[in-house]
C-alpha positions as CSV (number, residue, x, y, z in Angstrom):
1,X,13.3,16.0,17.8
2,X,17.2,15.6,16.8
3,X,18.1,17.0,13.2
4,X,18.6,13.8,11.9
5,X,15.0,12.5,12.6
6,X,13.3,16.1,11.5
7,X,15.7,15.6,8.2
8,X,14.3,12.0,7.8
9,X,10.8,13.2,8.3
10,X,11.3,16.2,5.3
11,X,12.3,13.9,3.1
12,X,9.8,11.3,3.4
13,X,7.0,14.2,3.2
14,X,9.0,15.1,0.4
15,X,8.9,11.7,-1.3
16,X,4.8,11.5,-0.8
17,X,4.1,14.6,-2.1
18,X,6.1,13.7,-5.2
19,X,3.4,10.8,-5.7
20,X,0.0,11.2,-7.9
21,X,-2.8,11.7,-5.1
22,X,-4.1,8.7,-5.7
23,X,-1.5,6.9,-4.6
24,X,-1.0,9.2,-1.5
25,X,-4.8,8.3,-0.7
26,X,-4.6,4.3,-1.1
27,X,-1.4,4.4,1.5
28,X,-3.2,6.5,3.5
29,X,-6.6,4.2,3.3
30,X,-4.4,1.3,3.5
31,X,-2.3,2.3,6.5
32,X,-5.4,3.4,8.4
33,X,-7.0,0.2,7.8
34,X,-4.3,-1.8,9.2
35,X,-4.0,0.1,12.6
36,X,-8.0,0.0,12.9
37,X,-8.5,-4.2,12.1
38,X,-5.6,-5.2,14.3
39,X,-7.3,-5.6,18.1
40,X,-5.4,-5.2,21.5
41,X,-5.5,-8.9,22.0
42,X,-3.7,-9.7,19.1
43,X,-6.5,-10.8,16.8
44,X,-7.6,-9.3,13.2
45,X,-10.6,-8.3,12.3
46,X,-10.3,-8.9,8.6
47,X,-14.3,-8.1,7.9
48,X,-13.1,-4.6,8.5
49,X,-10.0,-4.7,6.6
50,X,-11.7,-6.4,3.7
51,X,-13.2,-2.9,3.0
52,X,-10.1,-1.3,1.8
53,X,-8.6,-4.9,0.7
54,X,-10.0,-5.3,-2.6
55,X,-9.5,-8.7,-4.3
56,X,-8.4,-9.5,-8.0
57,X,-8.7,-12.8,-9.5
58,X,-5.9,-14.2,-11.8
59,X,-6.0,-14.1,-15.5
60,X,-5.6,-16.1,-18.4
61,X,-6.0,-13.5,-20.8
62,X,-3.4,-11.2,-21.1
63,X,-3.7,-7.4,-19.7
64,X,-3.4,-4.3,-22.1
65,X,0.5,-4.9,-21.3
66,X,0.5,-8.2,-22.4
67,X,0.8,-9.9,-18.8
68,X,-0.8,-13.5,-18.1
69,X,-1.6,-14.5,-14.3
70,X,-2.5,-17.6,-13.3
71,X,-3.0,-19.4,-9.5
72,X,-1.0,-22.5,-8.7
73,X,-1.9,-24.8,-5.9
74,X,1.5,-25.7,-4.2
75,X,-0.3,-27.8,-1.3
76,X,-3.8,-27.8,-1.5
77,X,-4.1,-29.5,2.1
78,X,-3.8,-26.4,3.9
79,X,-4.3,-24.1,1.1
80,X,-1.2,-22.9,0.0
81,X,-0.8,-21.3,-3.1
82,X,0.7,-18.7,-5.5
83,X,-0.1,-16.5,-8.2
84,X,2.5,-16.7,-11.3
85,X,2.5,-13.4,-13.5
86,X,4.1,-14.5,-17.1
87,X,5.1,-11.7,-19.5
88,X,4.0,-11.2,-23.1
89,X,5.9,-13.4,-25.5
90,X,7.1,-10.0,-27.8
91,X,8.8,-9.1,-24.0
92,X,10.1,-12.4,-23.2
93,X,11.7,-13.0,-26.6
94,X,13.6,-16.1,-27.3
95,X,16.1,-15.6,-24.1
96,X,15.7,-18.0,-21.2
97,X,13.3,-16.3,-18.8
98,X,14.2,-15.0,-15.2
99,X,12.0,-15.7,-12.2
100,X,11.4,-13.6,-9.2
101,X,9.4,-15.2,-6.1
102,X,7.8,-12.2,-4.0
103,X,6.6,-12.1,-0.9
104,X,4.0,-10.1,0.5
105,X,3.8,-7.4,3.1
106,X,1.4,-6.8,5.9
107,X,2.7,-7.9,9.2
108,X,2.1,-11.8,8.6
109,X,-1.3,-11.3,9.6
110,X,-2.7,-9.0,6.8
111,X,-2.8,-9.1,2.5
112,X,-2.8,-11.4,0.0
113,X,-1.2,-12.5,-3.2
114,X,-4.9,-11.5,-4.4
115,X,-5.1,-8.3,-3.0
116,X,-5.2,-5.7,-6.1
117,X,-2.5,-3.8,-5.0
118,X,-0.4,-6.4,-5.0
119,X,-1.4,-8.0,-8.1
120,X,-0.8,-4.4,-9.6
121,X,2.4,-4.4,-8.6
122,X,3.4,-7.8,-9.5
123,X,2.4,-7.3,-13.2
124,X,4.3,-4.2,-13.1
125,X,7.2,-5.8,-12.1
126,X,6.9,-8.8,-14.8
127,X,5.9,-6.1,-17.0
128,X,9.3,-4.0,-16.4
129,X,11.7,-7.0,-15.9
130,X,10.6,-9.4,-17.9
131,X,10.4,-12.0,-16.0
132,X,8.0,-14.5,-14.5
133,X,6.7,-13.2,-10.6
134,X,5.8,-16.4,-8.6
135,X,4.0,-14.4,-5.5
136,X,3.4,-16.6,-2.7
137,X,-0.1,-16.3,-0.6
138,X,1.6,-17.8,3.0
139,X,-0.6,-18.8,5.5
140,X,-1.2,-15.8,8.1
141,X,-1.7,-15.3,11.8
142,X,-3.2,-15.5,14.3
143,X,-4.7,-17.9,12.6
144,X,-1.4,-19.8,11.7
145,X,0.8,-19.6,14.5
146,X,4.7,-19.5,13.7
147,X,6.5,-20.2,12.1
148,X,3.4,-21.4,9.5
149,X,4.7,-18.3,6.9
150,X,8.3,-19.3,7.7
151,X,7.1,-23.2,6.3
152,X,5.1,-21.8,3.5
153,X,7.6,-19.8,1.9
154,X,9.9,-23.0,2.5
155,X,7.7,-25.3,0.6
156,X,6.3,-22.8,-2.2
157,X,10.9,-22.4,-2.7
158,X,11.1,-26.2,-2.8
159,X,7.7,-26.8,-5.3
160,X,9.8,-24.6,-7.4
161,X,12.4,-26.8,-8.0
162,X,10.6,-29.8,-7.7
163,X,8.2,-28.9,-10.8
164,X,10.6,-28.0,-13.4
165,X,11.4,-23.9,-12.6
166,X,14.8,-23.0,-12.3
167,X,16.8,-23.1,-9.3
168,X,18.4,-19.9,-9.7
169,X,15.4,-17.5,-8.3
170,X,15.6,-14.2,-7.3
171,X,13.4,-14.0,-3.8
172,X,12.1,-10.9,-3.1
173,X,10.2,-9.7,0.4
174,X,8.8,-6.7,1.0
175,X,9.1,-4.6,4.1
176,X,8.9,-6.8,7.5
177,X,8.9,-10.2,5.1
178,X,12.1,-9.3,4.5
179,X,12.9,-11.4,8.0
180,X,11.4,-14.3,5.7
181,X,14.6,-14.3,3.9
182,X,17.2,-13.7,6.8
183,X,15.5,-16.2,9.1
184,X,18.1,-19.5,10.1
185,X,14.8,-21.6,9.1
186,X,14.4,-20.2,5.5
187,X,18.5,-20.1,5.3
188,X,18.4,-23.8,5.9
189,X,16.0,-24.3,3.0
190,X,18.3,-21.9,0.9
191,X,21.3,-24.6,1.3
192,X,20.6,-26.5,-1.7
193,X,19.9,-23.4,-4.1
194,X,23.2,-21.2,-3.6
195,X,22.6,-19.4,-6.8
196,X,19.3,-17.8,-5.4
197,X,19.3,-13.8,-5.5
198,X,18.0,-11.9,-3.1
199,X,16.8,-8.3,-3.3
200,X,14.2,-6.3,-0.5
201,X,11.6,-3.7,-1.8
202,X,9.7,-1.9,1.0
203,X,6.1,-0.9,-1.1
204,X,4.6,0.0,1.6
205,X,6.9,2.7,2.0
206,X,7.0,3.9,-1.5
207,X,9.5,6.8,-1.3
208,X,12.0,4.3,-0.1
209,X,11.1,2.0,-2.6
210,X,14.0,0.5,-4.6
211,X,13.9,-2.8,-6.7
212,X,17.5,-4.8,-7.2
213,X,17.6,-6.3,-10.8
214,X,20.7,-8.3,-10.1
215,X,19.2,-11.1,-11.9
216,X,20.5,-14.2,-13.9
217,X,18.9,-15.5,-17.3
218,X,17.1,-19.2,-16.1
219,X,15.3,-21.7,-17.9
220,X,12.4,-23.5,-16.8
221,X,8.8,-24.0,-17.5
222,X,5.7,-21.8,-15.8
223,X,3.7,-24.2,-13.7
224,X,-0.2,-25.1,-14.6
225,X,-2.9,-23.1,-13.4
226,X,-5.2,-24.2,-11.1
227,X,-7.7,-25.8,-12.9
């Protein structure tokens, strides 16, 4: 092994043993999980990974932190929907709120915008920004052949607008999603929005983890739940 990759390696064993053990054991879980469910031939077997993939439903009713999720059907023909985290109005003051559309890891093919950990995170991020998390649940494969997430994330952008949110949104991916953001397909959709912001954050690797908060004040409305 070169010195540079042994030098990577100490420092990323440095950066998980810097984590509570908890966290260490839920990457660990998590990462196992994901090696075990994904077959030879391409397919997922998601009964397995539903073990480790616990599921969280939104809220109305704020958490101990004062966050507020709700789900938002953004096309209910193919099931396409996300999950809107609002802050607590002492956080979100008077000013004109941000918003921050996230989208999750897992290869295309595993995750949810239900899946706790995620959830968790999105709240903390609301929580530490201030700002309203729109976290999009894209269709995934092998189930939904390309480029079905590539559409989704096109749309769930566009329903933005098109219902009364801002058009100046900060889009976050995480991890291998971040392609979701450089892709020519996306890009085009990006055209008539040239004041979106766009920022990666790799949680599944979590001592390389680093958020960008260049973000603009907006104004806009949080869509209705789901009823």
């Amino acid at each position: 092994m070169s010195g540079e990759k042994m030098g990577a390696a100490k420092k990323k064993g440095q950066g998980l043993a810097a984590l509570p053990w908890t966290v260490r054991f839920q990457v660990f879980a998590l990462s196992a999980a994901c090696d075990l469910s994904q077959r030879r031939d391409g397919t997922v077997n998601r009964s397995l990974f539903s073990l480790v993939d616990r599921q969280t439903r939104a809220s109305s009713r704020p958490d101990a932190r004062g966050v507020r999720s709700a789900d938002v059907a953004v096309d209910a023909s193919r099931g396409l929907w996300a999950r809107v985290f609002s802050p607590s109005t002492e956080q979100a003051g008077t000013a004109p709120l941000s918003v921050v559309m996230y989208f999750h890891g897992g290869g295309f093919s595993l995750l949810s915008a239900a899946s706790t950990s995620l959830d968790a995170m999105c709240r903390r991020f609301c929580r530490e920004l201030g700002a309203v998390v729109v976290s999009v649940n894209y269709r995934l494969v092998p189930e939904h052949r390309y480029p079905a997430a590539y559409d989704d994330g096109e749309d769930a952008l566009r329903y933005l607008a098109t219902t009364g949110l801002p058009a100046d949104i900060s889009l976050t991916r995480s991890n291998n999603e971040a392609q979701l953001g450089e892709d020519d397909h996306l890009a085009t959709a990006m055209d008539p929005y040239s004041r979106v912001n766009y920022s990666l954050i790799t949680p599944e690797r979590p001592w390389r983890c680093r958020v960008l908060r260049e973000m603009n004040p907006l104004s806009g409305r949080v869509p209705e739940a789901i009823s």
